[in-house]
KOLRO-455044 format. One record per residue: residue number from 0; x, y, z of N, C-alpha, C in turn. Coordinates in Angstrom, 3 decimals, always signed. Example, Ala and Ser with C-alpha at 12.3 -4.5 7.8 and 13.67 -1.06 7.14 Angstrom:
KOLRO-455044
(0,(+13.190,-5.690,+7.800),(+12.300,-4.500,+7.800),(+13.200,-3.300,+7.800));
(1,(+12.850,-2.250,+7.080),(+13.670,-1.060,+7.140),(+12.900,+0.030,+7.870));
END
This chain:
KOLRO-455044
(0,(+125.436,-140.809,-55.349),(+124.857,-139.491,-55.566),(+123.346,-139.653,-55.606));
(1,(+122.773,-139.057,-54.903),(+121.119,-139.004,-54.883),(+120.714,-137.680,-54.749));
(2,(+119.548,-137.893,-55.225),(+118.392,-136.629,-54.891),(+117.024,-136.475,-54.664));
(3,(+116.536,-136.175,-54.107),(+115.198,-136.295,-53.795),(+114.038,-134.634,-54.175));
(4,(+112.909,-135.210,-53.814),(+112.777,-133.704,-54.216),(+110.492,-133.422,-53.377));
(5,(+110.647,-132.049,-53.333),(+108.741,-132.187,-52.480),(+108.409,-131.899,-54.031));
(6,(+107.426,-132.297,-54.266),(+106.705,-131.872,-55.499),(+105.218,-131.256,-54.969));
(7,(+104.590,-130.174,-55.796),(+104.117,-129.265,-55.479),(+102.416,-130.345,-54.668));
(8,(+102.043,-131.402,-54.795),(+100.884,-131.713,-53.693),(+101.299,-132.208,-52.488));
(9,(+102.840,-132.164,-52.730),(+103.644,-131.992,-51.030),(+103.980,-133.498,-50.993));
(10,(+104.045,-134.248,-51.950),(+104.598,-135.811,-51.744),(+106.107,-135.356,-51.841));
(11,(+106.717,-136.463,-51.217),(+108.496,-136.305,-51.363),(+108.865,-137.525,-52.222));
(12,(+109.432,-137.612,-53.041),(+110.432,-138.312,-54.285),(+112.022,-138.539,-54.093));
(13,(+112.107,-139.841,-54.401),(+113.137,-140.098,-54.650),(+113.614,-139.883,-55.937));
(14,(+113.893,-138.815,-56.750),(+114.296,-138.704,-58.259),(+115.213,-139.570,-58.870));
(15,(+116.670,-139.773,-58.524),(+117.503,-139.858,-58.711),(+118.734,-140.381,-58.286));
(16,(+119.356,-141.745,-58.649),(+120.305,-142.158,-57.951),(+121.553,-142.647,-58.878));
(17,(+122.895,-142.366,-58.705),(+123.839,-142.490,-59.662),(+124.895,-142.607,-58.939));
(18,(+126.137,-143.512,-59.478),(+127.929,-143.422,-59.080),(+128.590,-142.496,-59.699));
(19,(+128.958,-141.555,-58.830),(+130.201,-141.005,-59.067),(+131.160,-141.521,-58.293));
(20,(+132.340,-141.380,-59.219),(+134.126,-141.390,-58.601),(+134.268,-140.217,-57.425));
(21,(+133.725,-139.064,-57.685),(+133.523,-138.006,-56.548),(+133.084,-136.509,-56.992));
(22,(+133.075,-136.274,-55.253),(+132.215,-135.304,-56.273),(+132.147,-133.592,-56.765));
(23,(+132.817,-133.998,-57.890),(+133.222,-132.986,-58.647),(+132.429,-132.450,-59.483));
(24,(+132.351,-131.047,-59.796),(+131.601,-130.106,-60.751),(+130.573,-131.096,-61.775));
(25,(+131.815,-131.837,-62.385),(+131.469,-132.884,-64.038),(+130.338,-133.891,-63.837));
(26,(+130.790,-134.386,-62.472),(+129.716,-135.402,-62.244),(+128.694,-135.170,-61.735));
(27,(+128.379,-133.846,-60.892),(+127.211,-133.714,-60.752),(+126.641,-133.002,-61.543));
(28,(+126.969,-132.027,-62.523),(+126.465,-131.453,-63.403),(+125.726,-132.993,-64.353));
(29,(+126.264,-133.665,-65.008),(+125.878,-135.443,-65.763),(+124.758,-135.362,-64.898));
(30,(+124.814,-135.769,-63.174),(+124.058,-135.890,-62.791),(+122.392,-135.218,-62.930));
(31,(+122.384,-134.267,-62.796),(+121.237,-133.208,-62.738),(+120.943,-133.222,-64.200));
(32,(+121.694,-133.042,-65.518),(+121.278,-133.293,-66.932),(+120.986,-134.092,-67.221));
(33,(+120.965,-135.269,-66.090),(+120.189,-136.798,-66.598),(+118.648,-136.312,-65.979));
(34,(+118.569,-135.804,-65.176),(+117.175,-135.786,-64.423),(+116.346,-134.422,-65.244));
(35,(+117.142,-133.453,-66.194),(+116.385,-132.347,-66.828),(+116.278,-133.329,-68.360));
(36,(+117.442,-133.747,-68.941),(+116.612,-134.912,-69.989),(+115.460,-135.809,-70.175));
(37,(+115.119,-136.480,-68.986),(+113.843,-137.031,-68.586),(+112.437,-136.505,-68.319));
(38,(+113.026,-134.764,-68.597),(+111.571,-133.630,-68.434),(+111.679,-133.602,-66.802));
(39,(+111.903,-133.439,-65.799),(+112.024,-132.318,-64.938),(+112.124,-131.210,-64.839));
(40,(+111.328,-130.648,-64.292),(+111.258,-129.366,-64.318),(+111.998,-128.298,-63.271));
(41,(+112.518,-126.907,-64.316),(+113.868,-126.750,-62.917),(+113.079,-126.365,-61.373));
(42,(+113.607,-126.949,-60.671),(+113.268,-126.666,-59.005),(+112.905,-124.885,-58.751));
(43,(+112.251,-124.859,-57.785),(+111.887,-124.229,-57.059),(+113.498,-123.669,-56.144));
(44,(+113.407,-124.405,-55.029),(+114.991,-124.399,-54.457),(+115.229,-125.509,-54.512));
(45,(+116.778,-125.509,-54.264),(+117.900,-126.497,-54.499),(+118.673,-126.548,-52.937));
(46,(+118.674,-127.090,-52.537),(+119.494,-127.211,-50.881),(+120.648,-128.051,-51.077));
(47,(+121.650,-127.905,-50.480),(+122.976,-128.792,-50.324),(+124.072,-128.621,-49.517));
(48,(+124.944,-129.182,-49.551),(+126.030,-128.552,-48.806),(+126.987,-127.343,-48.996));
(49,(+128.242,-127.557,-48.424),(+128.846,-126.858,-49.534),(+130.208,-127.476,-50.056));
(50,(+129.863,-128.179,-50.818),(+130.663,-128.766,-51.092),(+131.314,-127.851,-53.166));
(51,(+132.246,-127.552,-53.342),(+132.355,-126.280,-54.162),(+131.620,-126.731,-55.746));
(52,(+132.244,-128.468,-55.868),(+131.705,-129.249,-57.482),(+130.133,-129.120,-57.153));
(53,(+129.669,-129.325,-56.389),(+127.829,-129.625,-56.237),(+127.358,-128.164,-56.368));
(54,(+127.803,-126.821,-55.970),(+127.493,-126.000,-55.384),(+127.555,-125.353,-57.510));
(55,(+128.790,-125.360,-57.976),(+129.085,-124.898,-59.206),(+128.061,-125.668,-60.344));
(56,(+127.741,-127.175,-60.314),(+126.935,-128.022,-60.966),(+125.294,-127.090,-60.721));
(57,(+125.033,-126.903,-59.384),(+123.934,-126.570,-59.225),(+123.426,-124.871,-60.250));
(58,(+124.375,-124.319,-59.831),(+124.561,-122.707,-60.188),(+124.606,-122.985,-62.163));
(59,(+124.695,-123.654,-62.521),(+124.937,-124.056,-64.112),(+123.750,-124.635,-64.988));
(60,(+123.270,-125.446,-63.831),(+122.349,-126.662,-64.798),(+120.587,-125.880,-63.832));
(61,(+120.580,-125.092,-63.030),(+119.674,-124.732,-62.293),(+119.606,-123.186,-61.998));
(62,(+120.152,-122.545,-63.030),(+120.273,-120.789,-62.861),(+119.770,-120.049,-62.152));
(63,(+118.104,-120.320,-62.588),(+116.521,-119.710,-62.114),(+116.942,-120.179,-60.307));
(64,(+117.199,-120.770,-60.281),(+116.725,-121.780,-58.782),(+117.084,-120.764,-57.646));
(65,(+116.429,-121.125,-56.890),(+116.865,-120.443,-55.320),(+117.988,-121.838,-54.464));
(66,(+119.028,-121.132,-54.466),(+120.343,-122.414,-54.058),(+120.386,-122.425,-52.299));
(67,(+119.841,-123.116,-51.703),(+119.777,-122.731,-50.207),(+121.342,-123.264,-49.685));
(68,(+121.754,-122.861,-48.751),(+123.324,-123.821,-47.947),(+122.178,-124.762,-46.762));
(69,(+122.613,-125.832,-46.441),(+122.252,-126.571,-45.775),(+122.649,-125.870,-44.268));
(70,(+121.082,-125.839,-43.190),(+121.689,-125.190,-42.112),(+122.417,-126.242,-41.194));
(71,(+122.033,-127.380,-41.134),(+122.396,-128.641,-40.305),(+124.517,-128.517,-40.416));
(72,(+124.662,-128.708,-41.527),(+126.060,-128.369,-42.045),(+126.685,-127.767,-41.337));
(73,(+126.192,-126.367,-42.214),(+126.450,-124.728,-41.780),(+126.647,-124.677,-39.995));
(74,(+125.897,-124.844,-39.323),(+125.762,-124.926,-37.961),(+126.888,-125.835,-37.579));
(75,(+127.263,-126.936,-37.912),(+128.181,-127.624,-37.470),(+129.485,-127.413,-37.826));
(76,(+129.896,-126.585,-38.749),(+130.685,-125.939,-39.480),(+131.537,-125.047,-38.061));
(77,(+130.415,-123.513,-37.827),(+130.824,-123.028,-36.912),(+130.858,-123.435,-35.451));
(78,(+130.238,-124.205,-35.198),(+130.106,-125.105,-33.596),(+131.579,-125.508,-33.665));
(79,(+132.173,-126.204,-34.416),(+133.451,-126.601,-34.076),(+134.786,-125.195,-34.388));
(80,(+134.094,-123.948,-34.345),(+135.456,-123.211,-34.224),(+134.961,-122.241,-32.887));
(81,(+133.995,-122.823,-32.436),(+133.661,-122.372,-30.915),(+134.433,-122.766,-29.654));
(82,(+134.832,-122.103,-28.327),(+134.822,-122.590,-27.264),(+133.442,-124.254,-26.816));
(83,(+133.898,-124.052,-25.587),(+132.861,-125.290,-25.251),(+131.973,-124.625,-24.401));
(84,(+132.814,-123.819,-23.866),(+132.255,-122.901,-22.718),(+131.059,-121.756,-23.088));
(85,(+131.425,-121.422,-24.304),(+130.338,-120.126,-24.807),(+129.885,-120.418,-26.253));
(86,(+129.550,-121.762,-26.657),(+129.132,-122.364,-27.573),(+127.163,-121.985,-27.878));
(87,(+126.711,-122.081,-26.576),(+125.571,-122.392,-26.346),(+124.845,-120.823,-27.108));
(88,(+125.320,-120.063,-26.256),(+125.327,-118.671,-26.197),(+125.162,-118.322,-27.876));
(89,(+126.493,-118.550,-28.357),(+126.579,-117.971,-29.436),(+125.470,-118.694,-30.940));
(90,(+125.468,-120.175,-30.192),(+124.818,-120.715,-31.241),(+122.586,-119.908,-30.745));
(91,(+122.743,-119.628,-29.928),(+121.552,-118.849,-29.486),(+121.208,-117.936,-30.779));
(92,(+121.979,-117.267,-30.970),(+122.297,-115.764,-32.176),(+121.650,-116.409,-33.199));
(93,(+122.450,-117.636,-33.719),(+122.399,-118.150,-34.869),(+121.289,-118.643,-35.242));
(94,(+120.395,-119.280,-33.963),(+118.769,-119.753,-34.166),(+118.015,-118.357,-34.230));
(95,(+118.550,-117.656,-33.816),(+117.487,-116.274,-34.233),(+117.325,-115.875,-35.528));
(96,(+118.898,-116.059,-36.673),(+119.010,-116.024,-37.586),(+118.164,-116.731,-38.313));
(97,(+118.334,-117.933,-38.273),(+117.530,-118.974,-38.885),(+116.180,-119.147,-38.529));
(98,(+115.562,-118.623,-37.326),(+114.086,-118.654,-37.415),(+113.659,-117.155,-37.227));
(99,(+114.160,-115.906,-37.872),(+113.617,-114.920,-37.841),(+112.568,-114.892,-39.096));
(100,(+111.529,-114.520,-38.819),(+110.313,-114.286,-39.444),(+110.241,-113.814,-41.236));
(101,(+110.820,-113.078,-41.426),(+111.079,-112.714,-43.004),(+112.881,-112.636,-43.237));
(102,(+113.019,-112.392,-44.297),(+114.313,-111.751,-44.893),(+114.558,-110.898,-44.480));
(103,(+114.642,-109.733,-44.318),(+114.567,-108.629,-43.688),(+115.257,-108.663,-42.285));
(104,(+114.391,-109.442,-41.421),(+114.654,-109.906,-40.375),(+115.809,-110.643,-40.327));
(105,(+115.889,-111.655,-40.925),(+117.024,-112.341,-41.110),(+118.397,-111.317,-41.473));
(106,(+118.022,-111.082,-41.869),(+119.620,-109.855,-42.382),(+120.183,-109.174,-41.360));
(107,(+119.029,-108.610,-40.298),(+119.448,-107.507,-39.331),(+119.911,-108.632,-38.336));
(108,(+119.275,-109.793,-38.229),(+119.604,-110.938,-37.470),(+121.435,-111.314,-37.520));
(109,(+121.835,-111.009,-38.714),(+122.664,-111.364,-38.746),(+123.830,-110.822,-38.946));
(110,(+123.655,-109.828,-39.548),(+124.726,-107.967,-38.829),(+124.893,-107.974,-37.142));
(111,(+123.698,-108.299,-36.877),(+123.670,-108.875,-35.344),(+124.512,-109.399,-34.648));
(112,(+124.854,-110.811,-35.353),(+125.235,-111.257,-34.798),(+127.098,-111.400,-35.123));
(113,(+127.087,-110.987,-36.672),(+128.415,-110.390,-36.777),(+129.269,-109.448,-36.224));
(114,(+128.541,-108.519,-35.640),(+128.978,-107.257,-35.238),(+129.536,-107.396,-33.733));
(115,(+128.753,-108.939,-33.084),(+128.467,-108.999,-31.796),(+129.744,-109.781,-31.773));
(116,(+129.945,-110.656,-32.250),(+131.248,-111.756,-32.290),(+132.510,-111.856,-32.856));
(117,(+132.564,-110.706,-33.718),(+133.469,-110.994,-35.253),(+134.779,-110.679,-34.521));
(118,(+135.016,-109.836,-33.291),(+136.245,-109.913,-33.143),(+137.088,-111.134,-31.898));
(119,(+136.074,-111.506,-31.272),(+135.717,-112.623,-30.167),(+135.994,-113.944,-31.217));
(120,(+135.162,-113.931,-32.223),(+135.451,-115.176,-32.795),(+135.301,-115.139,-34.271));
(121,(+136.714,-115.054,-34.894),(+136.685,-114.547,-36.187),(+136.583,-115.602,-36.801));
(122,(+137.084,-116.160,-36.636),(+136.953,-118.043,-37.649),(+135.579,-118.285,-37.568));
(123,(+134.689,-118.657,-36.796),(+133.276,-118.938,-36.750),(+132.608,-117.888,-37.363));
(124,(+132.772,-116.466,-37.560),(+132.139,-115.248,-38.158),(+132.342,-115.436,-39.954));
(125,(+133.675,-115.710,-39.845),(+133.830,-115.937,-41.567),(+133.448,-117.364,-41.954));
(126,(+133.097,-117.870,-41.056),(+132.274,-119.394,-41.686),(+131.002,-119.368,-42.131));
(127,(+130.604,-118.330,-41.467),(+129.031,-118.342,-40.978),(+128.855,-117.002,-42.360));
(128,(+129.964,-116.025,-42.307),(+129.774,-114.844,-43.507),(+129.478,-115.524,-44.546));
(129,(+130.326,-116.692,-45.111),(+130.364,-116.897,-46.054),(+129.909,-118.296,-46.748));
(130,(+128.814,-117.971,-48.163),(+127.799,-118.201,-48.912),(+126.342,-117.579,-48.073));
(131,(+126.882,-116.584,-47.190),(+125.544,-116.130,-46.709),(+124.107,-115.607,-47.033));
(132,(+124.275,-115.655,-48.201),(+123.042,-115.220,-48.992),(+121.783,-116.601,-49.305));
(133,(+123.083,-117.457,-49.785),(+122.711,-118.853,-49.696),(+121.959,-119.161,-48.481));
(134,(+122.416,-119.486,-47.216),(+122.158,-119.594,-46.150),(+121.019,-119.109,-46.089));
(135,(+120.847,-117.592,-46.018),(+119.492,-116.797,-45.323),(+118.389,-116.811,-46.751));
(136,(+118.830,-117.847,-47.951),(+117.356,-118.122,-48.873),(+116.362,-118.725,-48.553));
(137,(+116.306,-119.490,-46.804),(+115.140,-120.257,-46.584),(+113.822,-119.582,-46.558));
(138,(+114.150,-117.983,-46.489),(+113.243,-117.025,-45.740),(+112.420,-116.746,-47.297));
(139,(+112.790,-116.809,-48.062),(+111.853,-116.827,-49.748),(+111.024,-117.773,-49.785));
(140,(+110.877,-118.791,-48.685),(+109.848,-120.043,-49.403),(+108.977,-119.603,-47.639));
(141,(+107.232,-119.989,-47.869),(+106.226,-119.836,-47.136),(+106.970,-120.624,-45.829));
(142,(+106.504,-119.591,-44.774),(+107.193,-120.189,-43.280),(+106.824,-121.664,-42.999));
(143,(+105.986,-122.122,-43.070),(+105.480,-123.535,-42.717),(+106.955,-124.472,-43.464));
(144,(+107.196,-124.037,-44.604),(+108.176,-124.501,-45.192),(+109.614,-124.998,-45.695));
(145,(+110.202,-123.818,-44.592),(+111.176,-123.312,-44.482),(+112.018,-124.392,-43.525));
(146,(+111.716,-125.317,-43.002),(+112.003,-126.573,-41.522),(+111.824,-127.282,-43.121));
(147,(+111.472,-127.748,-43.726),(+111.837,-128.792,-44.503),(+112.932,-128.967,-45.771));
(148,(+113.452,-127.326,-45.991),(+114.144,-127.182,-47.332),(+115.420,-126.633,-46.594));
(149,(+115.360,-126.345,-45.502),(+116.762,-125.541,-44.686),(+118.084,-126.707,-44.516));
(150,(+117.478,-128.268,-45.075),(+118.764,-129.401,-44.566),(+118.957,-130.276,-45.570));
(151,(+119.671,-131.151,-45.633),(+119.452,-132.148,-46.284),(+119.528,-133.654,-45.691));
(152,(+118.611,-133.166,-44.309),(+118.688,-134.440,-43.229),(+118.054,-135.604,-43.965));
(153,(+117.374,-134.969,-44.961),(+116.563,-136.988,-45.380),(+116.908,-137.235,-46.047));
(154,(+118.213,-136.768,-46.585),(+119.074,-137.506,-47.552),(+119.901,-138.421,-46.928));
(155,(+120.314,-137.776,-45.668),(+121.251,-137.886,-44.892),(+120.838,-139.282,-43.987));
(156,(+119.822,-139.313,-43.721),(+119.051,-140.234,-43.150),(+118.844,-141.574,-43.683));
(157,(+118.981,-141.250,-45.482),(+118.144,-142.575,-45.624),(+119.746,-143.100,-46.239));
(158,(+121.237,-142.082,-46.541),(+122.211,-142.778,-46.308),(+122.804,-143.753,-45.153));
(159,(+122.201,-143.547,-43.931),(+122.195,-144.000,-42.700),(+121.608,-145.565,-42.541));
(160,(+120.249,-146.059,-43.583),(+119.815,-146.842,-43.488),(+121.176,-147.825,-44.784));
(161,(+120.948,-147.337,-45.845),(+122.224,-147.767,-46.920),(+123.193,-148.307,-46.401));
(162,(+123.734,-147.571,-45.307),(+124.958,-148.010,-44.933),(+124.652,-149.293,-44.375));
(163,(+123.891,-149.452,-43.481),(+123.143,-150.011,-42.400),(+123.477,-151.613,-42.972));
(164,(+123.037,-151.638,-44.266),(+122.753,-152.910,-45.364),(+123.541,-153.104,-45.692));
(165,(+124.509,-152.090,-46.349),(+125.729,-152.787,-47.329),(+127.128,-152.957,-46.589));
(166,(+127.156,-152.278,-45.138),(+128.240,-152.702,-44.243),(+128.200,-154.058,-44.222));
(167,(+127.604,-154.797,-44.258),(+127.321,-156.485,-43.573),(+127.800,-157.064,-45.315));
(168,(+127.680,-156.373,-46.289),(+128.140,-157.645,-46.959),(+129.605,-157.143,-47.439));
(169,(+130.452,-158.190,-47.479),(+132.207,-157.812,-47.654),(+132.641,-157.446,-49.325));
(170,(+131.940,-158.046,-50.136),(+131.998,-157.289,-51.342),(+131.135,-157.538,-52.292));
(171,(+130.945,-156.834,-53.326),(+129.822,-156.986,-54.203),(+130.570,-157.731,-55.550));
(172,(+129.757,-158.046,-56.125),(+130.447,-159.143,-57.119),(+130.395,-158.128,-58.039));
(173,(+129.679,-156.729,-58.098),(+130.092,-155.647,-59.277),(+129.156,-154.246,-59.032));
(174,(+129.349,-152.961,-59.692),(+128.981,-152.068,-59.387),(+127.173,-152.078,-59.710));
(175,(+126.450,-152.847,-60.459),(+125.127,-153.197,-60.965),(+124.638,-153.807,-59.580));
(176,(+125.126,-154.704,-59.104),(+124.811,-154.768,-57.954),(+124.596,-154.176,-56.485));
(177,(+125.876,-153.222,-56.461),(+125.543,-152.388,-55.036),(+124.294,-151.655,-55.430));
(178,(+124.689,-151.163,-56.646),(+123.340,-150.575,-56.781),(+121.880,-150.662,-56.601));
(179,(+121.793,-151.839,-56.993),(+120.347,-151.949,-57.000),(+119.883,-152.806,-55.268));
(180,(+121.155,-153.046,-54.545),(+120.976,-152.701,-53.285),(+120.501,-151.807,-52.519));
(181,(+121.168,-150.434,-53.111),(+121.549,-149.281,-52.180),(+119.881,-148.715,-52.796));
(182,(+119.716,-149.152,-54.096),(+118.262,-148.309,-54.561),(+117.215,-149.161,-54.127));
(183,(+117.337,-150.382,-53.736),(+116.199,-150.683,-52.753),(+115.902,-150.400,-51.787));
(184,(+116.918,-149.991,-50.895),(+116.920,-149.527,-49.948),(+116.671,-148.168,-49.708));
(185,(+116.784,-147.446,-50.464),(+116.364,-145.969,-50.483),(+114.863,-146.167,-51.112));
(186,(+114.044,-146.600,-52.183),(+113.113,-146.180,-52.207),(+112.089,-147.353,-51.072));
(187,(+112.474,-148.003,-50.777),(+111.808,-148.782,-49.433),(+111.226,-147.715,-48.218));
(188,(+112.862,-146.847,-48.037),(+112.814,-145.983,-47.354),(+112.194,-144.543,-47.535));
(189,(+111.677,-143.854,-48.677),(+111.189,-143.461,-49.743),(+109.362,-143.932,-49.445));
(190,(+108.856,-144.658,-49.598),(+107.732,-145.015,-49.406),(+107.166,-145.252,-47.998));
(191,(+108.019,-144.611,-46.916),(+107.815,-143.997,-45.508),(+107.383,-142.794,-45.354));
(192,(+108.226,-141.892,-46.272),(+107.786,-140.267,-45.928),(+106.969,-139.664,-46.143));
(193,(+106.791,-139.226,-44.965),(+105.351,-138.647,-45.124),(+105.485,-137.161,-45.543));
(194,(+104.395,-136.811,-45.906),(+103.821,-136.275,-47.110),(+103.756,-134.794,-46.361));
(195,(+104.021,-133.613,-47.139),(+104.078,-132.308,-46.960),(+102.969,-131.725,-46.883));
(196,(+102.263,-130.695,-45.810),(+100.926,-130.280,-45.970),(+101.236,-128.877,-47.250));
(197,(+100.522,-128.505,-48.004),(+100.332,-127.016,-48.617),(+98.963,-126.454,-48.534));
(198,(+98.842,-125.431,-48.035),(+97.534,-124.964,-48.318),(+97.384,-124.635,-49.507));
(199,(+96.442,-123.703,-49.621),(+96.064,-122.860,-51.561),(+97.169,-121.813,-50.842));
(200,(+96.773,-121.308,-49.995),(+97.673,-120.478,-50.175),(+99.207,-120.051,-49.717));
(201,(+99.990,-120.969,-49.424),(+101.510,-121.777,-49.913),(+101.261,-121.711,-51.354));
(202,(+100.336,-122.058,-51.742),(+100.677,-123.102,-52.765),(+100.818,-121.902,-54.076));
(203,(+100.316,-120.707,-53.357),(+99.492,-119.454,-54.837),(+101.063,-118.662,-54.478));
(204,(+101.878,-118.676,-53.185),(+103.003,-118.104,-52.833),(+103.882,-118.441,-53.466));
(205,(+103.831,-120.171,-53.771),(+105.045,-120.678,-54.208),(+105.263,-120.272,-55.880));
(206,(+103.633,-120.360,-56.501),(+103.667,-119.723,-57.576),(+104.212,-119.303,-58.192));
(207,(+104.001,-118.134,-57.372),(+104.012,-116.201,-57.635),(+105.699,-116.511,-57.429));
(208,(+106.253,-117.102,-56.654),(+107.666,-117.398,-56.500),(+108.353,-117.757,-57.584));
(209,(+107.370,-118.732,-58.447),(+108.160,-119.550,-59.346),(+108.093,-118.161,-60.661));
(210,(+107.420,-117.592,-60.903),(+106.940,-116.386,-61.409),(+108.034,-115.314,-61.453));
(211,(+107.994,-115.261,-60.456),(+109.337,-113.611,-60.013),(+110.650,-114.341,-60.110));
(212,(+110.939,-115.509,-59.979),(+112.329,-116.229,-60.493),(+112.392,-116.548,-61.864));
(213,(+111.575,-116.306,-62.724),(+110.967,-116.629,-63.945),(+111.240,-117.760,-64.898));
(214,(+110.477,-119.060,-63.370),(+110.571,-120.710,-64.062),(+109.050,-120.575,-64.547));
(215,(+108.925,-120.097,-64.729),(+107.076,-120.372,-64.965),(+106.838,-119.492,-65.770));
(216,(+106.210,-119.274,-66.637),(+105.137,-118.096,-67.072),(+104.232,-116.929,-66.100));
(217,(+103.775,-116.010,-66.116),(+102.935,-115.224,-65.532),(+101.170,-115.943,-65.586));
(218,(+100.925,-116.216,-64.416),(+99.693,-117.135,-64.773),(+98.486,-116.461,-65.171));
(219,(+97.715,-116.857,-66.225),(+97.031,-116.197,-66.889),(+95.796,-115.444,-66.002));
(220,(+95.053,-114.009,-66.392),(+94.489,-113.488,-65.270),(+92.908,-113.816,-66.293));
(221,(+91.994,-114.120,-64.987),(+90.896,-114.710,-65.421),(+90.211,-113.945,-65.772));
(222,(+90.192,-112.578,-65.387),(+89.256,-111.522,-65.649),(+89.128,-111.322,-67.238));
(223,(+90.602,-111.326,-68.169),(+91.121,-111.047,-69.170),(+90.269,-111.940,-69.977));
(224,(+90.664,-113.410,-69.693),(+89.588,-114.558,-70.227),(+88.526,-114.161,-70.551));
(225,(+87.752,-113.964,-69.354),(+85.915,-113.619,-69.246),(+85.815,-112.508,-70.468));
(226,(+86.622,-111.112,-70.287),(+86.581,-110.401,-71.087),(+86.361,-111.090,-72.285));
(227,(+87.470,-111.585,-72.989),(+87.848,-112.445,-74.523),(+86.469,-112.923,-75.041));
(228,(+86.168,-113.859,-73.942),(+85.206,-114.791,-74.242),(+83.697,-114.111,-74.882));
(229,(+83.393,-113.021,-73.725),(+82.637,-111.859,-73.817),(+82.404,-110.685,-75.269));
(230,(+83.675,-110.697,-76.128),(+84.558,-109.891,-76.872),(+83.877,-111.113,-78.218));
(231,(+84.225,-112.022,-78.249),(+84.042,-113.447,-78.924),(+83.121,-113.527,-79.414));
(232,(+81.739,-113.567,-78.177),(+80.439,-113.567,-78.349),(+79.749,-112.818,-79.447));
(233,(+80.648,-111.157,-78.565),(+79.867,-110.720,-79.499),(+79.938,-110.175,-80.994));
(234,(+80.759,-110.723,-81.151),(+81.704,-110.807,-82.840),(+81.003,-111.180,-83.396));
END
């Protein structure tokens, strides 16, 4: 079980790495209450699969959060209840969905594309219906942004290297050990990624975001200050 995470000057982190037996509600909930015990602060968004224990852990231990569905998934989800023949086509719809410009957009994007298919291809329509809200949350975080929180490819990626290592050896002499295999190997891999741009103003968006989800306080208005200070003086 891992997690990673952008922290707000746009570096990416490896937070968190732990065994579970699988993965169920219990253990990832443990999971995530080990990383809010240590003072983490709750996320911004949360991306994942959908897997139902991760999805329920998240919704519990992360309330405030914006819960995205992973589109990489999601997309591969409905690709396989497609023809081969009119795959292309339909997955066309679906990138409109996913790179339409606001929320808004996204929504009509996707009445769109329900309306257009649902009786042509009902299995792929109710795949794609559903956690859809989830899905179309990429459109709440600043566009520049939205290509990095929509997957969970660099999780996915740096399981790829893990494997890579611990296929070659036939067994571990105990669970302390894979570990501190598998965690060398991830933050090795970890001290590759490169680094997230934010402007000020991403950065005053993400804010105001964290604000209207109400992980943050209302940030104090400066004018009010000057006033005080002014008020102070002349006391």
């Amino acid at each position: 079980m891992v997690c990673w995470c952008i922290a707000s000057d746009g570096r990416k982190h490896l937070l968190h790495l732990a065994v579970g037996n699988k993965e169920s509600q219990a253990c990832w909930t443990e999971f995530f209450r080990s990383m809010l015990h240590r003072g983490m602060r709750a996320p911004t968004t949360v991306t994942s699969d959908g897997a139902p224990g991760l999805i329920n852990a998240i919704t519990a231990c992360f309330p405030a959060s914006i819960r995205i569905r992973c589109w990489f998934h999601r997309l591969g989800n409905i690709r396989a209840k497609l023809p081969e023949e009119t795959a292309g086509e339909v997955l066309a719809h679906l990138y409109a969905v996913r790179d339409a410009p606001t929320l808004d957009a996204a929504r009509a994007a996707a009445d769109r594309f329900v309306n257009t298919y649902r009786r042509e291809y009902p299995a792929a329509i109710a795949c794609f219906t559903d956690d859809l809200d989830a899905l179309l949350a990429i459109h709440r975080v600043p566009v520049r942004h939205r290509i990095r929180v929509r997957t969970t490819n660099l999780a996915e990626r740096s399981f790829v290297e893990e494997r890579r290592r611990t296929k070659v050896i036939p067994r571990f002499p105990n669970e302390k050990a894979a570990m501190k295999l598998v965690f060398a190997t991830l933050i090795r891999a970890a001290d590759r990624w490169c680094r997230v741009s934010i402007s000020d103003l991403e950065r005053h968006q993400l804010t105001l975001l964290r604000t209207e989800l109400g992980l943050d306080p209302p940030p104090a208005n400066t004018n009010d200050h000057k006033t005080n200070r002014r008020n102070s003086a002349a006391a």
